[in-house]
FIKOL-947571 format. One line per field, with one value per residue (C-alpha): residue in three letters; x, y, z. Coordinates in nm, 4 decimals. Each point is the difference from the previous one (the first is absolute). Layout:
<recs>
code	[ALA  ...] $
px	[X  ...] $
py	[Y  ...] $
pz	[Z  ...] $
</recs>
This chain:
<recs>
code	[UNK  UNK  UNK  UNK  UNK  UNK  UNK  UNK  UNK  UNK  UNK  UNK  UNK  UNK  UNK  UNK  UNK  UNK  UNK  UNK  UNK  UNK  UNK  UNK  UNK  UNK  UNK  UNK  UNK  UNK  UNK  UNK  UNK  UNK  UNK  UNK  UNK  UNK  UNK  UNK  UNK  UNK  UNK  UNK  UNK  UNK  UNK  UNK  UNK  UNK  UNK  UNK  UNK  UNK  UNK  UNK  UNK  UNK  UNK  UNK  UNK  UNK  UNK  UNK  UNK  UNK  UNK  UNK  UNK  UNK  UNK  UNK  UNK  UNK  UNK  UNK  UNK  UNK  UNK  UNK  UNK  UNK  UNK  UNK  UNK  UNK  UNK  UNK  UNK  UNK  UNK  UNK  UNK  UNK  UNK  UNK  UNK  UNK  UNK  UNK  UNK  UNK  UNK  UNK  UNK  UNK  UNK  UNK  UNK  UNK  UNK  UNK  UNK  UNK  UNK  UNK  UNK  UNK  UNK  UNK  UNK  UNK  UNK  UNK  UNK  UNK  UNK  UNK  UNK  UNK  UNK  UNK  UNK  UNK  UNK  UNK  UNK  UNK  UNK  UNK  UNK  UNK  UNK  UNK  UNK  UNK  UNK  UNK  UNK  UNK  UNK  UNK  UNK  UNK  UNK  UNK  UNK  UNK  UNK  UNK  UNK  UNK  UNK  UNK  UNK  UNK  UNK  UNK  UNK  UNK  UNK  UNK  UNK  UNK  UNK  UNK  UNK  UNK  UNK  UNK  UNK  UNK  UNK  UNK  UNK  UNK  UNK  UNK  UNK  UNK  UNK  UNK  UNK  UNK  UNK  UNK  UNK  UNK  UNK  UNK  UNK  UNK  UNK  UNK  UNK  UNK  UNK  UNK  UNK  UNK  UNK  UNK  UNK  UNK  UNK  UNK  UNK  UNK  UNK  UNK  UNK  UNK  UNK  UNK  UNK  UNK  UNK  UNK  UNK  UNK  UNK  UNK  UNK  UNK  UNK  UNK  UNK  UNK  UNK  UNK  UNK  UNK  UNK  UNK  UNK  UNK  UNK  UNK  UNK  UNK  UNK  UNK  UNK  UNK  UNK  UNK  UNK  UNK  UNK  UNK  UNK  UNK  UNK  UNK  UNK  UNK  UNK  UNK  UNK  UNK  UNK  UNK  UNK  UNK  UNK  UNK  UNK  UNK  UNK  UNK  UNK  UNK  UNK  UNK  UNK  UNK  UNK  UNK  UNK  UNK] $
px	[6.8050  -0.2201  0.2413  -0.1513  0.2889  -0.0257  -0.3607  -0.0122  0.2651  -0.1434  -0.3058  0.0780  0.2619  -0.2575  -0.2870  0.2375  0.0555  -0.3032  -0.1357  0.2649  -0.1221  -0.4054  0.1162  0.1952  -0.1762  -0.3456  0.1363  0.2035  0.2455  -0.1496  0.3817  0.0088  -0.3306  0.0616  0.3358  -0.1671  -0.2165  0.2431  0.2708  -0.3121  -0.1028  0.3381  0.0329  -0.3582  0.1127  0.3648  -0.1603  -0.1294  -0.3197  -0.2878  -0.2407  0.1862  0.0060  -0.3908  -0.0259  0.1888  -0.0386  -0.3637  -0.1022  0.2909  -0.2215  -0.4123  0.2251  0.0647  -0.3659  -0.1751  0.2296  -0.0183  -0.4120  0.0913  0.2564  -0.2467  -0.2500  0.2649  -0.0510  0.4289  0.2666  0.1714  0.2989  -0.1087  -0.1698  0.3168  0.1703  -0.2410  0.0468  0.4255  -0.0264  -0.2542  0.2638  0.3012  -0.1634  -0.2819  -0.0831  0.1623  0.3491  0.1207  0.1750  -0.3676  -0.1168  -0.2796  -0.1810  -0.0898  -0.0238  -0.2852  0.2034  -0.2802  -0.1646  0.2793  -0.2941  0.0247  0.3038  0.2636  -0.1680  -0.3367  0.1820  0.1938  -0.3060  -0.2128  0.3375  0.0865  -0.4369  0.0253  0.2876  -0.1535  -0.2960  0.1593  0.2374  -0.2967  -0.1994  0.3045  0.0701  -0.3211  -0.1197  0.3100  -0.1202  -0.3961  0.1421  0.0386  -0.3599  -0.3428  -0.0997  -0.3045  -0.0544  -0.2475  -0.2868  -0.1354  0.3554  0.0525  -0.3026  0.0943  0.3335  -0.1282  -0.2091  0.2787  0.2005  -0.2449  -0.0373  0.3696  0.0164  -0.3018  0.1860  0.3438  -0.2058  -0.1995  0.3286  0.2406  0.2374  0.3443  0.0764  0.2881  -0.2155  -0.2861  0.2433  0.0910  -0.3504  -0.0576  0.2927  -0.1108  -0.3745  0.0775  0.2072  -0.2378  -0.3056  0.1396  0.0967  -0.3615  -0.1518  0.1695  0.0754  -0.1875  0.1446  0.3679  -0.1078  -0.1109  0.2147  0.3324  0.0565  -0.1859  0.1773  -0.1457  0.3404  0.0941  0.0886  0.3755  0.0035  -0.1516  0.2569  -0.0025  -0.2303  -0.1794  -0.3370  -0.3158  -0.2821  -0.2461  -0.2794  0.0397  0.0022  -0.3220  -0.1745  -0.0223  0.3326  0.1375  -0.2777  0.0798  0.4186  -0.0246  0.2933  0.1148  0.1266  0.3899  0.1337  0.2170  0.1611  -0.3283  -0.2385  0.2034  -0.0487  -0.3823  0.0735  0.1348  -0.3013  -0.2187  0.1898  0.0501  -0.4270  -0.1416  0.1812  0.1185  0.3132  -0.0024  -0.0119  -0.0951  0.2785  0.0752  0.3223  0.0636  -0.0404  0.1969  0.3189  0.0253  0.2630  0.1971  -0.3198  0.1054  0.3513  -0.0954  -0.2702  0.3049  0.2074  -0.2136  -0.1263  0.3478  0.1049  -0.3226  -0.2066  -0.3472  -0.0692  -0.4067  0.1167  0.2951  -0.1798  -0.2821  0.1596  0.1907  -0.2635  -0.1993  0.3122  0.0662  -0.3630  -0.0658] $
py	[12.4127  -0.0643  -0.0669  -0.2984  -0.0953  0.2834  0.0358  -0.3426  0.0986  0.3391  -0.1090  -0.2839  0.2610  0.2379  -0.2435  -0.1475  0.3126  0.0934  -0.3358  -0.0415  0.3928  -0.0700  -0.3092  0.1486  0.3797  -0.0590  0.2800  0.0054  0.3050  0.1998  0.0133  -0.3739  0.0556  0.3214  -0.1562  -0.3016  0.2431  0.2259  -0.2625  -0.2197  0.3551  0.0486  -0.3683  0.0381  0.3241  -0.0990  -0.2759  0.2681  -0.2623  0.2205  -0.2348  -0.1343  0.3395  0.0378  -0.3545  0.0001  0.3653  -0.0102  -0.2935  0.1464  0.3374  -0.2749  -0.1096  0.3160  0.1126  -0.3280  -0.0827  0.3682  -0.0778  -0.3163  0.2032  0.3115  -0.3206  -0.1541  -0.3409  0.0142  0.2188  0.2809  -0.1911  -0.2894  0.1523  0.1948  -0.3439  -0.1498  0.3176  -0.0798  -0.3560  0.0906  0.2304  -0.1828  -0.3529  0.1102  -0.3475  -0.3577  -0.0325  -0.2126  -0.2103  -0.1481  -0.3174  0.1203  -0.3027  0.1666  0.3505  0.1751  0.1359  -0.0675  0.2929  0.3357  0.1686  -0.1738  0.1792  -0.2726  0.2711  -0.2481  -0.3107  0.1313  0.1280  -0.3306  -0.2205  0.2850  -0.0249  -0.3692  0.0238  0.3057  -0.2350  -0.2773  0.1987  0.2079  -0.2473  -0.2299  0.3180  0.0713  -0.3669  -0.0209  0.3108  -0.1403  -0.3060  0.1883  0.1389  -0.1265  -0.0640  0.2062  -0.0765  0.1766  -0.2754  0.2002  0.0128  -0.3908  -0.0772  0.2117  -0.1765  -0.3347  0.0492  0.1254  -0.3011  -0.2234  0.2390  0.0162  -0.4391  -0.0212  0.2654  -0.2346  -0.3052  0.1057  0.1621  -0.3235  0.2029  -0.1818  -0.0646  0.2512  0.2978  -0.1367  0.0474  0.3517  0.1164  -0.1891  0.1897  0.3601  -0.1017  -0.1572  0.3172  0.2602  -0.1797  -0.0287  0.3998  0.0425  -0.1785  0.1484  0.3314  0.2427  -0.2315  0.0816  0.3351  0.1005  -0.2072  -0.0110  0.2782  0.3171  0.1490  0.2928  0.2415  0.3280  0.2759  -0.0624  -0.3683  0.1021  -0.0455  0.1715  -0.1421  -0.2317  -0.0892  0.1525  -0.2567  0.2703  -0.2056  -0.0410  0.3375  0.2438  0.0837  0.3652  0.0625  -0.2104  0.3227  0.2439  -0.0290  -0.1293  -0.2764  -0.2262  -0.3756  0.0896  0.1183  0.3017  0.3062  0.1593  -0.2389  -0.0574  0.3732  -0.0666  -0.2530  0.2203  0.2708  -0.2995  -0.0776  0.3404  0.0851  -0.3017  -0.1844  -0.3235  -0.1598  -0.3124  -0.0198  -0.3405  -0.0470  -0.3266  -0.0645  -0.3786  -0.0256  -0.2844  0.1827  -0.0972  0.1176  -0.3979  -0.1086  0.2214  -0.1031  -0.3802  0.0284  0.1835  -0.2659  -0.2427  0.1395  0.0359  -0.3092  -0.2648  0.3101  0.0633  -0.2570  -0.0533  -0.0593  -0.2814  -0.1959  0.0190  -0.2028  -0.1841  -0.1673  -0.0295  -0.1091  -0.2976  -0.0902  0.0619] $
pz	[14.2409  0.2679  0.3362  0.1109  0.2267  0.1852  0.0391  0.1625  0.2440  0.0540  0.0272  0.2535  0.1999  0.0541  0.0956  0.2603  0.1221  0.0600  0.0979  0.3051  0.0968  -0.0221  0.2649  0.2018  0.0574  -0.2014  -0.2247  -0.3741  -0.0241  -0.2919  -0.0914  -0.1111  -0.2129  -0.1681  -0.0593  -0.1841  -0.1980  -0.0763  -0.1173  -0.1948  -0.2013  -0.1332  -0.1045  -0.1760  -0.1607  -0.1170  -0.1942  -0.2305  -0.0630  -0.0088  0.0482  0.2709  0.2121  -0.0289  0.1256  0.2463  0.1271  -0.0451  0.2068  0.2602  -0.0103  0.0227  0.3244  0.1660  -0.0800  0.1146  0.2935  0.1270  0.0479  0.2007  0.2228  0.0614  0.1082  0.2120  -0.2198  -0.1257  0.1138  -0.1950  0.0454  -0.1490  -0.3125  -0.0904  0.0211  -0.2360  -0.2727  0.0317  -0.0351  -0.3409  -0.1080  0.0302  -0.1481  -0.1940  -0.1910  0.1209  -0.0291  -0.2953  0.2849  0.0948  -0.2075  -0.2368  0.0862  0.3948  -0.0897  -0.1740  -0.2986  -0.2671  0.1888  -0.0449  0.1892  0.2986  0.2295  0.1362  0.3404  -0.0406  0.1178  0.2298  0.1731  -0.0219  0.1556  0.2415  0.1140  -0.0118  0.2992  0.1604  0.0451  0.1257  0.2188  0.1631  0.0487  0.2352  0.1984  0.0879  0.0458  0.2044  0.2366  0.0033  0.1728  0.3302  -0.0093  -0.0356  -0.3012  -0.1465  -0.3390  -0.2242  -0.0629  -0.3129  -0.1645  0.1081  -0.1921  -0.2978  0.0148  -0.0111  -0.2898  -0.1855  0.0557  -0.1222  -0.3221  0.0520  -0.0234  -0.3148  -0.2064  0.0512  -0.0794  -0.3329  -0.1296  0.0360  0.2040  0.0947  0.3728  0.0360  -0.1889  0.2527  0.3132  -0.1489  0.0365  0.3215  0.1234  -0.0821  0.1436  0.3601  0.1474  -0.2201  0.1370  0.3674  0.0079  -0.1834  0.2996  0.3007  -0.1737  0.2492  0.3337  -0.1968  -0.0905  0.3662  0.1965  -0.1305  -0.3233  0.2118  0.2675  0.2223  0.0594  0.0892  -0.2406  0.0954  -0.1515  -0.3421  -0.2122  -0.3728  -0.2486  0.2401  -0.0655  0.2130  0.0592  -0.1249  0.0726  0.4006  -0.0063  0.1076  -0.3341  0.1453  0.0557  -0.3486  -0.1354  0.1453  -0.0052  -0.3660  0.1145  -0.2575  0.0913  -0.1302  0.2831  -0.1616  0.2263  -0.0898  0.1354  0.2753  0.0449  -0.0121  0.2949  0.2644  -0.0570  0.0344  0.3526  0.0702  -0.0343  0.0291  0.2418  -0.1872  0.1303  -0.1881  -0.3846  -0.2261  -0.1913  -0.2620  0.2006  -0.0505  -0.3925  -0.2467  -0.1361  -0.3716  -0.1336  0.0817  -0.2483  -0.2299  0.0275  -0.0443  -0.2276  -0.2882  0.0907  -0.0603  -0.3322  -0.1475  0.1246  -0.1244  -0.1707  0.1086  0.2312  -0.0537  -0.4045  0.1280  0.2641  -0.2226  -0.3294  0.2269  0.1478  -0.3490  -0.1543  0.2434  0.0050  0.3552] $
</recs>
């Protein structure tokens, strides 16, 4: 018995959760994810399916691991990788409620996790790239010329791959749709990056976990205080030496970044509801012949 009702309720309970927290405070409660994981590794192990423990559990373990790289780097929050290991634990491979036709079920390697991820980017993109377009429109604009010419030659590569391969119009709109807002944040990345995402602030306003811009920071003093860019009690601790001895008042800190746990949320609905959504827009356009 594998509890597929309940997964897809836990599943969708405890992304919710944590969704409406991430937008609301920029944190998940480690309560709602350990919950997730917890309830997902009983389900795996009352199925008594062997096989089906090392899958799941395994690739639940490859997440920990990897995502823990990406926190220590600042790249993905700790809640957010503990979210991804619940939601592999509780639906390891795509529910039977999701037409085989949109989900990837002639591969068992590939985790139901994979699509989630790609729909969940695919909005994260899109999202990003309207709030931060949104903010630009008050400033002067400063776009990065080398990036705008990069960008321009991959949308002509972009158009002659479309072309020679016969693609359909809606499959054609899907890619056009993932390359304006990734080639718009690729061009005014550093303007964003500077302008609006770093914030200079005071010890006080550092709030747990927050990310250090490590590279507005004197080389020296990164050296010599060993800081890392997660912002832990610890290298907060490194902070107030650093403002104690060498005077600093105002720290760099990645203050303004896209919360994605709502992508996360959207993306698993959207995967349980149409399955992955690169695999349904894609045979629906080839299917309808445009």
């Amino acid at each position: 018995m594998n509890y597929e009702l309940i997964r897809i309720a836990a599943v969708l309970l405890g992304t919710g959760a944590a969704a409406w927290q991430d937008h609301k405070t920029s944190f998940i409660d480690d309560r709602i994810v350990y919950a997730m994981m917890g309830l997902g590794l009983l389900l795996d192990l009352l199925t008594m399916n062997q096989d089906f423990i090392i899958y799941s559990v395994g690739i639940a373990a490859a997440i920990i691991g990897f995502g823990y790289l990406f926190y220590r780097t600042g790249q993905l929050g700790g809640g957010d990788v503990l979210l991804f290991a619940g939601i592999q634990l509780l639906l390891p491979y795509y529910p039977s409620t999701v037409s085989p036709g949109f989900a990837p079920t002639g591969f068992l390697f590939i985790p139901f996790l994979v699509s989630v991820l790609a729909a969940s980017s695919l909005y994260a993109l899109l999202g990003t790239s309207v709030k931060y377009g949104l903010e630009l429109r008050k400033r002067k604009l400063a776009p990065d010329l080398p990036s705008a010419g990069a960008a321009a030659l991959l949308f002509a590569a972009m158009f002659y791959f479309m072309a020679a391969m016969g693609t359909g119009t809606l499959f054609a709109g899907l890619l056009l749709l993932i390359f304006v807002p990734g080639a718009f944040l690729m061009v005014f990345k550093k303007q964003i990056t500077d302008e609006i995402i770093i914030k200079r602030i005071r010890i006080s306003q550092v709030e747990d976990e927050d990310v250090l811009a490590t590279e507005k920071m004197p080389a020296a003093i990164l050296k010599k205080y060993g800081l890392g860019r997660v912002l832990t009690k610890k290298e907060v601790e490194k902070l107030r030496k650093i403002e104690k001895r060498e005077g600093m008042r105002l720290f760099p800190v990645y203050k303004n970044l896209p919360r994605f746990g709502p992508y996360i949320l959207a993306g698993l609905i959207t995967c349980l509801v149409v399955g992955d959504v690169f695999i349904f827009i894609a045979l629906a356009s080839f299917a309808r012949g445009f």
